[in-house]
Structures are given as C-alpha cells and as structure tokens.
NUKOL-172159 format. One record per residue (C-alpha): x, y negated, z; residue in one letter. Coordinates in steps of 0.05 Angstrom, whole numbers, padded with zeros to 5 digits, always signed. Each point is the difference from the previous one (the first is absolute). Last residue first. Layout:
REM NUKOL-172159
XYZA
...
This chain:
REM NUKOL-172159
+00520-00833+00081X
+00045-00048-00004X
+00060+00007-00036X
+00050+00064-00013X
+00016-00006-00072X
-00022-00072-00020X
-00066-00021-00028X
+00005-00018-00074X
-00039+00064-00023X
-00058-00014+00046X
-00002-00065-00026X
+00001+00017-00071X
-00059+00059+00019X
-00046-00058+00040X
+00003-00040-00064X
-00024+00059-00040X
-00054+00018+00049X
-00028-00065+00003X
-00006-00007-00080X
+00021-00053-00041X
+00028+00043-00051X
-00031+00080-00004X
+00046+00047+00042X
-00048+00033+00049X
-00046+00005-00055X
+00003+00077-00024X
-00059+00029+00042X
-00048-00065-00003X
+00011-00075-00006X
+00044-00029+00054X
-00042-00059+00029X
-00006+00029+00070X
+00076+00036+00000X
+00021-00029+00065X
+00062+00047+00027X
-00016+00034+00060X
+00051+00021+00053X
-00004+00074+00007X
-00029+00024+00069X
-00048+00057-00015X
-00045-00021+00053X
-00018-00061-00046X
-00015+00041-00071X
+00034-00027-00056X
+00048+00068+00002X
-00064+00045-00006X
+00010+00056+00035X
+00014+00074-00040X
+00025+00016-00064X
-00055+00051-00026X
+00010+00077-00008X
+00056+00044+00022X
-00061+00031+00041X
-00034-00060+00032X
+00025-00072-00008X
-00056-00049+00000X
+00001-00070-00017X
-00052+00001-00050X
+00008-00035-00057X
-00051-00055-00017X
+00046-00058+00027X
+00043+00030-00062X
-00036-00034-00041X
+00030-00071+00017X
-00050-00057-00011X
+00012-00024+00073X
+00068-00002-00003X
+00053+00050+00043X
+00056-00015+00024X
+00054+00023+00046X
+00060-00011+00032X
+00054+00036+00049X
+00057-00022+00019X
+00060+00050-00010X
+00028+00036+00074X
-00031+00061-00027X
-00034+00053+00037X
-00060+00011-00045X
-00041+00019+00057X
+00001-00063+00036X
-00022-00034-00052X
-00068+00037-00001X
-00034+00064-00014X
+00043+00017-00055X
-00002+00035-00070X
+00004-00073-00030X
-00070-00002-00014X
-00038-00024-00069X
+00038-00065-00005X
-00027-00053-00050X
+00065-00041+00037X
+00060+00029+00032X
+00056-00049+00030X
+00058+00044+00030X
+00063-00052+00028X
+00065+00000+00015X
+00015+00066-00036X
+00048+00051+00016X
-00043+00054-00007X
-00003+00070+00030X
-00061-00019+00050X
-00043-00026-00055X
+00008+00050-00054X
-00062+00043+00020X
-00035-00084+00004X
+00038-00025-00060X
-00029+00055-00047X
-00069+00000+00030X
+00010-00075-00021X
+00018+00023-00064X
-00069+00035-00018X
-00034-00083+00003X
+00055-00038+00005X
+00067-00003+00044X
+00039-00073+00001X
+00072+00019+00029X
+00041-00058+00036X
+00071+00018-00017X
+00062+00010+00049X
+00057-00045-00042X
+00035+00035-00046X
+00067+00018+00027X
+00013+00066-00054X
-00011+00052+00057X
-00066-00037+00022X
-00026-00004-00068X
+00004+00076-00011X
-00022+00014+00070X
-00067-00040-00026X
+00012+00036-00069X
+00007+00070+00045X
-00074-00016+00041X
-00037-00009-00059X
+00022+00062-00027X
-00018+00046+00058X
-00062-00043+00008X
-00024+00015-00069X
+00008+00068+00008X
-00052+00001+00061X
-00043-00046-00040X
-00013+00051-00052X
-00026+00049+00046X
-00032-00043+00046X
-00070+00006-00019X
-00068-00039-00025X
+00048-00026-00053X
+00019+00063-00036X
-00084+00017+00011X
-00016-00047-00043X
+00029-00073-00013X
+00013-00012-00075X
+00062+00031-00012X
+00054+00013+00072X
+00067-00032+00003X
+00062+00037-00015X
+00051-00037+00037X
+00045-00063-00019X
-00038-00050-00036X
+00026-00049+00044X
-00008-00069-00026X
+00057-00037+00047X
-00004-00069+00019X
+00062-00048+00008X
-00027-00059+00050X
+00022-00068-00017X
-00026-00012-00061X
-00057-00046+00022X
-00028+00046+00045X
-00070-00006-00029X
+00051+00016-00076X
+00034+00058+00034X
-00085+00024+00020X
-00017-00005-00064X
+00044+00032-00037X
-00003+00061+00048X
-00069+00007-00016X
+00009-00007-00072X
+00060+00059-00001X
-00052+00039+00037X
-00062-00014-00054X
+00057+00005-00041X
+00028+00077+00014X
-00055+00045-00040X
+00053+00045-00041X
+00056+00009+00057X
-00063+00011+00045X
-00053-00035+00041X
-00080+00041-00005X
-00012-00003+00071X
+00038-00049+00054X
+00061-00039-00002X
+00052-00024+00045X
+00033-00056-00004X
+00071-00013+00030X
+00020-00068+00024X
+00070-00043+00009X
+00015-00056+00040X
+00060-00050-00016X
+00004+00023-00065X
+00086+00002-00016X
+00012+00076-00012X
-00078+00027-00011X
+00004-00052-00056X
-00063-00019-00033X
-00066+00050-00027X
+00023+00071+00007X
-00024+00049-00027X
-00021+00080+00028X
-00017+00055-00054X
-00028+00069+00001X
-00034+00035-00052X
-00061+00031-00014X
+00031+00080+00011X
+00078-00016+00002X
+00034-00051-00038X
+00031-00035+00064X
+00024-00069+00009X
+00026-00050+00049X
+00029-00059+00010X
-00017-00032-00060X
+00017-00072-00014X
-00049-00024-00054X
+00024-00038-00073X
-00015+00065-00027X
-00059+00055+00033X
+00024+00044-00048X
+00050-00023-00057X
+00050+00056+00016X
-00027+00044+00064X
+00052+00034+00020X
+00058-00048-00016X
-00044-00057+00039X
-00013+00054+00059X
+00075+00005+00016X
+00017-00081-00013X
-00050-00013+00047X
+00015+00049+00046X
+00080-00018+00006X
-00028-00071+00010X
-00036+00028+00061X
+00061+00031+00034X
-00029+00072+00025X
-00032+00010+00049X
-00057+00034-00023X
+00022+00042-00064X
-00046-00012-00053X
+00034-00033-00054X
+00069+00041+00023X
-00040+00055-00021X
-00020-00011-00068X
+00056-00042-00016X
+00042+00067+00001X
+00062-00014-00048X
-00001-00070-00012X
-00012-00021+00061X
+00037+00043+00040X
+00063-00026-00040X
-00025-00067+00021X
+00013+00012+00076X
+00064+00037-00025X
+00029-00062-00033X
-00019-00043+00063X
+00030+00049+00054X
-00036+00050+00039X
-00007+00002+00076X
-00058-00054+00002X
-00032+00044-00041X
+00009+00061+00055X
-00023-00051+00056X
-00056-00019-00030X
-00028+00066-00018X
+00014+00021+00070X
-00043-00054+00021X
-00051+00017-00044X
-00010+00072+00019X
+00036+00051-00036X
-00033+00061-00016X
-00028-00012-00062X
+00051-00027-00037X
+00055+00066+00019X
+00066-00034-00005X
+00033-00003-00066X
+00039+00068-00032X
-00023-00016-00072X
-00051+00060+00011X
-00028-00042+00052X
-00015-00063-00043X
-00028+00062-00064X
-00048+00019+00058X
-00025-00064+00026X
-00014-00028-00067X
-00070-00020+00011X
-00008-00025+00077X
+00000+00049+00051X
-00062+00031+00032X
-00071-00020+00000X
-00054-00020-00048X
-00060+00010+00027X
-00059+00042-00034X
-00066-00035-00022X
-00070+00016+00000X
-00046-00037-00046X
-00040-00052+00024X
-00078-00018+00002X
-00024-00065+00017X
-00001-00039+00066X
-00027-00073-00001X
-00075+00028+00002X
+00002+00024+00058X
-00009+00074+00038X
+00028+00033-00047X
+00076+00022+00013X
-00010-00016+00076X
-00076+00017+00009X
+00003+00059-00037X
+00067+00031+00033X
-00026-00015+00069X
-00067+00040-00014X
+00040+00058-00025X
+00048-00002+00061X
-00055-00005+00048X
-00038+00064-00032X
+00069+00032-00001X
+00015-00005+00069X
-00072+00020+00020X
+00016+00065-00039X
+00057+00008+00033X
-00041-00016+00070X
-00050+00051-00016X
C-alpha cells in the first residue's frame, strides 16, 4: 500500500511540475556531457599530465612551469584541451579555442568550448585580467554552443549597466535541459552542471581573477544552488528561479550573498515548489523565510526580462556586481 501510495504521489507531482502551467512545454531528455575535454587521449599519449584529473590549481602551477615557446607548442598541438583546461592562462585559451574553431564565434574571446552533444561554449565580454569586477551568467533551458545570444545579450547588457567595468562571462558550459519537462523538474542535469561550474570558478581563482558575482536563471539557479557551497563566488543572484534544491541560505553553506528575484509576470510563480522523489527544486528563493536578499524586478517583463534596459533588476545586477569581495552583508 505505501509503494503504491508512493507512486500515486509521484505521478501527481510529475503532472503538476511538467504540466501544471502553461509556461512549461515539452522537452526532450538529454545526457550530460562529462569527462575530459576533446583531445584528452592523443594530450596523454604525448606523455602530458592527465587533463582530467588535475584540479585548477595544479593546472596553474604546471603552466606556470613551462616556458613561453612550450606554452605555445601546446597550442598548436592540442588546442582542444588547453581551450578547456581550468586554470589555465586565459590568453593561452583564447588563442586555443580560436585555432579550434576558425571563424566561429570571431571577433569574441572564447574561454571555453566543447563540440559534444549541443555544444558547449562560455565568452567573455571585457578583460577578466584588468575588469575591476567580474560576473558569470548562468543559463537556463534550451542555451547551447548553437543558441548562445540570448546569453551573450544578457551579458551585454549587464557590462554596458556597469558601464564597462565589470567583465561578464556567457557560460554556456553544461548540457542544459530542452524545453522544460521532466530534465528540468530534476537534478540530473544540474548535478553535472555544478561540477563544471564549480572548476571555471576554481579556474578563475588559480589564474587571479577576481571572485565573480554569479547571476543564476531559471534551470541555472538549481545549478548555482548544488554548486553553491563549492564556489568561490562573492555573490549568487538567481532570478525566474524554480528552487535552488535548498530550504534556505543556510543550507547552501556558502559564505556568497545571496539574491533573488522574481517579477510579477514571471511564469515560473506557477511552479510548484515541491521537491518529492528527484522531482521539483524545492523553496522558493523570493520567499521571506528563505533569506535571500531580494532584488526589485516589478517592471521586469516576464520569464526572460531580468535584463531588459531601464529595468530595476538590471540596475540592481550592475550594483551587485560592483560590490566588493567580502562587504556588507
């Protein structure tokens, strides 16, 4: 009796997530991309330290062993990897992914890139080196290598509310889920995601990138909240958040400040915040006992707005992003 209880509850939790509002459509499933970056094997086979076990710091350290003609050398031979490899320098990157990817993406500073499944891509917008603040945005369903400028747009917008002074990231970098079905009712993909998302903050760290202020949406800010405890990050700002897989701040054990917003005209108000069974993300980070700070996001219009000129929730972001490491709280 109680299994089939169980699966009563779990049926009725299903429909209600992945159909219970209009704003969520069907979506195919997806598989992570894991593992080492493209061109692991023929980089170890060349006698050069295993890629994927390395963490960024140890990355660091091994580039910062080699000299200038041998940096390049690694170019040139396995820009696949040394394009992807947290930790390393970021003009090495650049250079790496431009041979890889020839006219792709030109004029744009790529910091990472993988051809696997949809694609996955991360760009920069200013210099990570010299920005006096620097922020990471993560997306939610349907971004990829192939779909990348409603991201690349976001993170336009927000250097420009900064006024150039902030270096944004578009990170494309996890398999996101299509449409938002049952991929986005659970954790699966999100569980990858923070494995990744927390090496390019280590990444940044090991290079002497300034701590980043991350702005989670929609999917991503279930992303930031597994992630949250892993990342050096000054500050986690999710907005159209379904859950962050946490009761409250407490429970995502990160010394980061917490934000969130949410506008009126947001679908995702219709989402239940359940989790039950793998399914459903949990408390709703606008909600008071949860304990974020909010963000005003009144006049932001709908799901994707958070970004939109003029808006409160844009100029909010640009100041988030120019507080300093450590401040108030």
């Amino acid at each position: 009796m109680r299994r089939y209880t169980r699966t009563l509850v779990t049926a009725a939790l299903t429909t209600t997530v992945v159909a219970g509002t209009a704003g969520w459509a069907s979506g195919s499933a997806q598989q992570a991309v894991t593992g080492a970056p493209v061109g692991a094997e023929a980089w170890r086979a060349d006698g050069l330290p295993d890629a994927e076990r390395m963490t960024p710091s140890q990355v660091a350290a091994y580039f910062d062993g080699l000299t200038l003609d041998r940096q390049q050398a690694l170019v040139r031979t396995h820009p696949s990897v040394v394009g992807n490899l947290d930790g390393a320098p970021l003009r090495l990157r650049y250079e790496a992914n431009a041979r890889t990817l020839g006219g792709r993406y030109a004029g744009q500073q790529v910091l990472a890139f993988d051809p696997r499944g949809r694609g996955q891509v991360a760009l920069v917008s200013g210099d990570l080196t010299t920005a006096e603040h620097v922020a990471v945005i993560v997306p939610g369903s349907d971004i990829d290598a192939g779909n990348i400028t409603p991201l690349t747009d976001k993170a336009e917008a927000l250097r420009r509310a900064t006024h150039g002074r902030t270096a944004v990231i578009a990170w494309a970098g996890y398999t996101t889920p299509v449409g938002v079905g049952l991929d986005a009712a659970t954790g699966n993909l999100a569980e990858v995601g923070a494995e990744r998302l927390t090496r390019l903050t280590d990444g940044l760290a090991a290079t002497g990138v300034p701590a980043p202020s991350l702005f989670c949406h929609s999917y991503g800010s279930v992303v930031c909240g597994l992630a949250a405890h892993d990342l050096k990050a000054k500050d986690l700002v999710v907005f159209g958040s379904p859950g962050m897989r946490a009761a409250n701040v407490a429970e995502l054990r990160t010394s980061a400040r917490v934000w969130a917003a949410k506008d009126p005209s947001d679908w995702i108000d219709n989402v239940p915040n359940v989790a039950f069974a793998g399914l459903g993300h949990g408390a709703d980070p606008t909600a008071p006992a949860f304990g974020a700070r909010r963000v005003p996001a009144a006049d932001a219009p709908g799901h994707d707005g958070y970004f939109v000129a003029g808006t409160q929730s844009l100029r909010t972001f640009a100041a988030i992003a120019a507080l300093p490491e450590g401040g108030a709280r």
